[in-house]
C-alpha positions in Angstrom: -10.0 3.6 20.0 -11.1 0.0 19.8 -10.9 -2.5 22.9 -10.5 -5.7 20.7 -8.8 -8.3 21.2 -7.8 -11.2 19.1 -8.3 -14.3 21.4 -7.0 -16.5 18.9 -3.4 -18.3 19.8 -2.0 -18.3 16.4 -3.1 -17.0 13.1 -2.5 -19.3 10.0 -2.0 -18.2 6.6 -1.3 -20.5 3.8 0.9 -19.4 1.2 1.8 -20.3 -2.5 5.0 -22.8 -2.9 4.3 -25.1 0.2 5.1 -22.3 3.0 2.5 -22.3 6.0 3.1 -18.7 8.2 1.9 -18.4 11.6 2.0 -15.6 13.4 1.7 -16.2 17.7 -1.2 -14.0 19.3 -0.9 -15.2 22.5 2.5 -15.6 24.0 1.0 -18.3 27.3 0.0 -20.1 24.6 3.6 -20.5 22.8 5.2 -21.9 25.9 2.5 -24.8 26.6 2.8 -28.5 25.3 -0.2 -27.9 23.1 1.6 -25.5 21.2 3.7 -27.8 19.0 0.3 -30.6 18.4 -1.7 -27.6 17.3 1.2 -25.6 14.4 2.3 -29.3 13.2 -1.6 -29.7 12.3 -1.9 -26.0 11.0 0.1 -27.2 8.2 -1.3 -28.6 4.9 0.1 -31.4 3.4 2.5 -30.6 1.4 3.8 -27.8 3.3 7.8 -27.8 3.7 8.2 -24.4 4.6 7.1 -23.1 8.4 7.5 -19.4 9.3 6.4 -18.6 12.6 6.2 -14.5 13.6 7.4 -13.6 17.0 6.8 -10.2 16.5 4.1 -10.1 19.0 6.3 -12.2 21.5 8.0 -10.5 24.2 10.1 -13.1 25.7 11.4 -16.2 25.1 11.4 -18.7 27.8 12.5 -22.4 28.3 9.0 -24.0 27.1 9.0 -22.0 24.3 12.2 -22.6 23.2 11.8 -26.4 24.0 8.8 -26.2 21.4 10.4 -24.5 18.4 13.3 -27.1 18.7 10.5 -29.6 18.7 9.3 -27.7 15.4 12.6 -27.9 14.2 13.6 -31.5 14.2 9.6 -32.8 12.9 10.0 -30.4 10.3 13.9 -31.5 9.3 12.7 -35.2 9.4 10.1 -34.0 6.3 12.6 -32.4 4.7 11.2 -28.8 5.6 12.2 -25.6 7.2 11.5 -23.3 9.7 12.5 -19.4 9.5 11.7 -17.4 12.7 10.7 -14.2 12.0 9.5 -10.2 13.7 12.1 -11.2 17.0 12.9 -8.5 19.4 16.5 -7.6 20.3 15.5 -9.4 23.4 14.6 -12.1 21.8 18.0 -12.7 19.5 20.1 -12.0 22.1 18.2 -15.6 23.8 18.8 -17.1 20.6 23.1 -16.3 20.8 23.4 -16.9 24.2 21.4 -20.3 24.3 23.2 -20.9 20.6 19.9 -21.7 19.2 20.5 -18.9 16.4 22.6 -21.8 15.0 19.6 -23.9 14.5 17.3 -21.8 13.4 16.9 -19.6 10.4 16.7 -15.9 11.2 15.3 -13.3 8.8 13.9 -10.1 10.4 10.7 -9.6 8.8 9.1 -11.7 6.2 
């Protein structure tokens, strides 16, 4: 069995028709300040669409929820979208409680 490790935060994938996908390696990394600089700068101009896989995510927390509403609203001033997608149970039932599954767009795996 192999022992690597992908040390890498985030990987970035640019798709066709302006959608950027990022998929979060690293979940200390999703819950620092940097966090937000760093996906906002992934994306290529011209990007409107921002999915952003939690799949490897385990738990939401404060910071990281501060950041993805921080996602949010610089994406909604450029007219674009973010769609969350690979949550755990765990992880929607953070969303509904904290009524953040209102802001966001929620498809299970894209």
């Amino acid at each position: 069995m192999s022992g690597f490790i992908d040390s890498r935060p985030m990987i970035v994938a640019h798709l066709p028709e302006g959608i950027c996908r990022i998929r979060i390696t690293t979940e200390p990394m999703f819950s620092r300040s940097e966090f937000v600089p760093m996906v906002l700068e992934s994306m290529l101009e011209g990007e409107r669409r921002l999915i952003i896989d939690l799949g490897l995510v385990s738990m939401l927390h404060s910071p990281s929820l501060a950041n993805l509403v921080t996602i949010h609203i610089s994406l909604a001033r450029r007219s674009g979208e973010l769609i969350l997608t690979g949550l755990h149970e765990k992880n929607l039932r953070i969303l509904a409680i904290t009524k953040l599954d209102r802001l966001f767009t929620v498809q299970p795996n894209l």
